[in-house]
N, C-alpha and C positions, 0 to 999 in steps of 0.2 A: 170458414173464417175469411174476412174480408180481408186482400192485399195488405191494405196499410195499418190492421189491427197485427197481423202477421211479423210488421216491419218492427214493431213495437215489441213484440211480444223478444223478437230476437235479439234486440237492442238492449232491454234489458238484461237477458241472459249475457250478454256481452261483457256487459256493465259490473252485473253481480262477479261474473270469472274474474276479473283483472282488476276486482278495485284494490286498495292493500289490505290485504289480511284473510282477504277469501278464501276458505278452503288451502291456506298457508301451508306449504311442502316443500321447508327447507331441507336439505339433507346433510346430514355430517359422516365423512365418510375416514373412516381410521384404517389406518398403515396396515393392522392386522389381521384387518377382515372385509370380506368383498360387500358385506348388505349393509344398504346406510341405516341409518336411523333416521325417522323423516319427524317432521314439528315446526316448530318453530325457531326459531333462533336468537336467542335475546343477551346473550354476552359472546362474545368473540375476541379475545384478547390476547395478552403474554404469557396469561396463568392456563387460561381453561377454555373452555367451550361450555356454554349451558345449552340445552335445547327445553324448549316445553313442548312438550305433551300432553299427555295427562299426568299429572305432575312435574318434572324437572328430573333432566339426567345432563350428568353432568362429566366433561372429558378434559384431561390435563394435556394441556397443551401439546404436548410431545404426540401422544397417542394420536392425534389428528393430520389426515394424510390433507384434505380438502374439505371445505364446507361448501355449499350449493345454494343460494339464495333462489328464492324461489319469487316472491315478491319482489319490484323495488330494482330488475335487473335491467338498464337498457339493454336496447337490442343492438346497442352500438360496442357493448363490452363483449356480447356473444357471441357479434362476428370480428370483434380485434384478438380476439380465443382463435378463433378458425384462423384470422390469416396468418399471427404467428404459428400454427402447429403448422402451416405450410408453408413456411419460409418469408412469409412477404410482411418484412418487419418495419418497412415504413407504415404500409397499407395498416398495418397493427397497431400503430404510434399513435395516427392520426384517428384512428376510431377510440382508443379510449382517451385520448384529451378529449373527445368528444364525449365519452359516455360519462367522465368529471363533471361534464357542463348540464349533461341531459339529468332532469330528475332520477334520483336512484338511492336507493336503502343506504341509511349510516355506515350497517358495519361493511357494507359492501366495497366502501370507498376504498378501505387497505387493500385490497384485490385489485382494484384499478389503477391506482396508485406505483404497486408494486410491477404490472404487467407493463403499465407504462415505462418504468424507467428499465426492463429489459427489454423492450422495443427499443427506445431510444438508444441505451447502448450499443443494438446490436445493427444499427444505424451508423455508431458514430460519433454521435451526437451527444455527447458526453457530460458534456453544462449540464443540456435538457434533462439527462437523466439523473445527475446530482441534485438539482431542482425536485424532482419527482421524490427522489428517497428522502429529501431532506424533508420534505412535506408528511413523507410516512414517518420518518423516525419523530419529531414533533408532535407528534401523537404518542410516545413513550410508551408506557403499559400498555395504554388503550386498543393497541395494534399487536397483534398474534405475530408478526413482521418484522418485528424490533430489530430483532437479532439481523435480518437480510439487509433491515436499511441501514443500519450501523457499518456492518464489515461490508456492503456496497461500497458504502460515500470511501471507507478506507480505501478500497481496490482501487478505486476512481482518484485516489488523490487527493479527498478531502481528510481535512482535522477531523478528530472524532473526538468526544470527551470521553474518559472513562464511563463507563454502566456502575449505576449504585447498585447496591444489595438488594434494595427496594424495586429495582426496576421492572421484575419481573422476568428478567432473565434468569440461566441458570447458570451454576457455578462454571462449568464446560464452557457454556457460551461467553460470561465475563471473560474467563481465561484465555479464550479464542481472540477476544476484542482487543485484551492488552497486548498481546503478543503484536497481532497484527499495527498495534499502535506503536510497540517497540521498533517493529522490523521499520516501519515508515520512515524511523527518525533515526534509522541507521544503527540501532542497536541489538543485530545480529547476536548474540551469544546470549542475551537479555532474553531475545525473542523464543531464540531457539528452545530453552528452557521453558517457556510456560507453554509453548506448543507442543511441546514433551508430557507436560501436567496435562494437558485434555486432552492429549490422546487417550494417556490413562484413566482418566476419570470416564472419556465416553465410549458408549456401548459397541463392540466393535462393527465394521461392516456397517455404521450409519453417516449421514451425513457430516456428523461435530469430526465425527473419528477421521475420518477421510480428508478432511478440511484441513485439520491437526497437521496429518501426514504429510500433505502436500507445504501447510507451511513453513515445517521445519525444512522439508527438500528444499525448499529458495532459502531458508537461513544456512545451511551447510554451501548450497552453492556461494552466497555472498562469504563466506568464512576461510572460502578457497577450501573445502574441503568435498570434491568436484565427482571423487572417484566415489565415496560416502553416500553421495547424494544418487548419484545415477544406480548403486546398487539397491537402495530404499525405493526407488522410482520403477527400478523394471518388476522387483516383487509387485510393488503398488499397482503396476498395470497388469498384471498376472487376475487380480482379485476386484478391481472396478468398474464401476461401470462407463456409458456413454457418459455423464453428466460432468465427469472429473477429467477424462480422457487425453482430451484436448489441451488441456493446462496441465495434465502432467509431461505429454510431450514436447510440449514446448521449455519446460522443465526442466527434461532429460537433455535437450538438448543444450540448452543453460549450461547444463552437469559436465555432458561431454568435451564441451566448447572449451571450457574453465581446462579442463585439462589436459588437451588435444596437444598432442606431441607429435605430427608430421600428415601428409598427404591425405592415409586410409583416416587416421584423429578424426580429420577436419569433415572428410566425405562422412562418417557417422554421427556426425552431431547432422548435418545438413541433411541427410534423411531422415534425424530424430523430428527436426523441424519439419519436414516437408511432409509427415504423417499427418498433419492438422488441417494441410489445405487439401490431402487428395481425402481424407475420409471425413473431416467434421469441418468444412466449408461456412465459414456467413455469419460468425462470429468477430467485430476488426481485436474484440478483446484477447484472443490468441492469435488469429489469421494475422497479424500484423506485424507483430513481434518473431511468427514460424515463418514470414517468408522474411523479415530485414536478418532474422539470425541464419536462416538459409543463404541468404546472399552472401553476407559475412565469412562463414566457412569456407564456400564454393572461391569464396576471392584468395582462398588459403591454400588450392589445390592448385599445384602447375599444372599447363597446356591449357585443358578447355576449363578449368573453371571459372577464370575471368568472363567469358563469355556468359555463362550460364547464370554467374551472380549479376552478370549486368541484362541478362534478362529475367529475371525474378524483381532485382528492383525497379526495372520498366513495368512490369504486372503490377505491382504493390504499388507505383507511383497513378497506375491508369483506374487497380481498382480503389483505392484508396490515398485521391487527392492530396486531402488536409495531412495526414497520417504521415505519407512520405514524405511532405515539405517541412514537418516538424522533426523527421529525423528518426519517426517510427514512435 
């Protein structure tokens, strides 16, 4: 075969692999079992997951750990995937605003979407990523994400409006939203209660439950109820994982602080705090708040704690700018 019959003949085959729908091997992969199911993927939402096949199967939201586009994926999402699992959450930031812009599958967007705004936060950059969830939650149903982008913008500071019935969420999750919407607006004992209700309603050892747990722990701490909170906090750290870790620590040390009565008090909150930056580092959404409440305490130990709270707040001021001119 002549050269440039050869070049054709490859170019095709090129052509045929990567146009959309060729040979389509999305995969959906659920919490409870390691083999995907591969197809297509033609809903992806707050309710369900559908995939096609040969005929249609179909996954309720819950049941689904991740989906996998196979089609339709920039290559600018795949490597903002690699540099956040390696810590480099700007490098991350800027590849999927970039992979927003590059051509890429519909349902794909709530994945970029989503990774964006925890790049951005974990940047800092706070706006940026209220911007991002705001963009996901705006999509209501249509987004599998609802629920993240909802209790996000909360974390972050923004209004939230209640979740309808209709939304797609579920009852755990509504419950989880008002709470969080109570606690914003300073109504503690409100909050405390319907975080109490999903705990109970959700399955234990999962994400809703755990979320639950931790936010009734900052409702007891804001309640002055300090000693409560840190005894639910070090069970809770006994039974979870990395993912919560870090905010419970910072928690505990909330807990301790609240009711720290002399010298050894104050030193145990400020290594409750100072757990977050020697093991879960690169976060400012804990790292921020574990070294200005470290500082805090250590300013509450006579001899050297002065010293040592005013070098913790040199660190927080060198690693985080904006953060310490705002007061933390």
């Amino acid at each position: 075969m002549r050269p440039e019959c050869r070049c054709v003949v490859v170019a095709g085959l090129v052509a045929l692999a990567t146009a959309p729908g060729a040979a389509a091997a999305d995969s959906v992969i659920l919490k409870e079992g390691k083999k995907p199911y591969r197809g297509t993927v033609i809903r992806d939402d707050a309710r369900e997951v559908v995939l096609r096949v040969e005929g249609t199967s179909t996954f309720a939201r819950e049941r689904v750990r991740e989906v996998v586009y196979d089609d339709g994926r920039p290559v600018e999402y795949s490597l903002g995937r690699e540099a956040a699992s390696e810590g480099r959450h700007a490098d991350a930031a800027r590849l999927f605003a970039a992979a927003l812009e590059a051509p890429h599958h519909e349902l794909l967007e709530q994945y970029i979407l989503l990774h964006l705004a925890r790049a951005e936060e974990r940047t800092g950059r706070v706006e940026e990523a209220r911007a991002a969830l705001r963009r996901l939650a705006e999509k209501g149903g249509r987004t599998r994400f609802l629920f993240e982008a909802m209790d996000g913008l909360s974390r972050l500071g923004a209004e939230v409006p209640a979740a309808a019935p209709d939304s797609g969420l579920t009852e755990t999750q509504r419950l989880l939203l008002r709470a969080a919407i109570q606690a914003r607006r300073g109504r503690h004992d409100s909050a405390l209660g319907l975080f109490g209700r999903a705990g109970r309603r959700a399955a234990s050892g999962t994400f809703l439950a755990r979320r639950a747990e931790l936010g009734a722990a900052g409702c007891l701490v804001k309640l002055g109820r300090g000693a409560e909170a840190a005894m639910r906090l070090r069970r809770f750290l006994i039974v979870c994982d990395d993912e919560f870790r870090a905010e419970a620590y910072v928690l505990l040390g909330d807990a301790l602080a609240a009711d720290a009565d002399g010298p050894d008090d104050w030193r145990e909150a400020a290594y409750a705090y100072l757990r977050v930056a020697v093991h879960y580092p690169g976060d400012p959404a804990t790292e921020v708040p574990a070294f200005a409440g470290a500082a805090r305490c250590f300013g509450r130990v006579p001899g050297g704690g002065a010293a040592r709270a005013k070098r913790l707040e040199e660190h927080l001021a060198k690693r985080y700018p904006s953060a310490a001119g705002e007061g933390g």
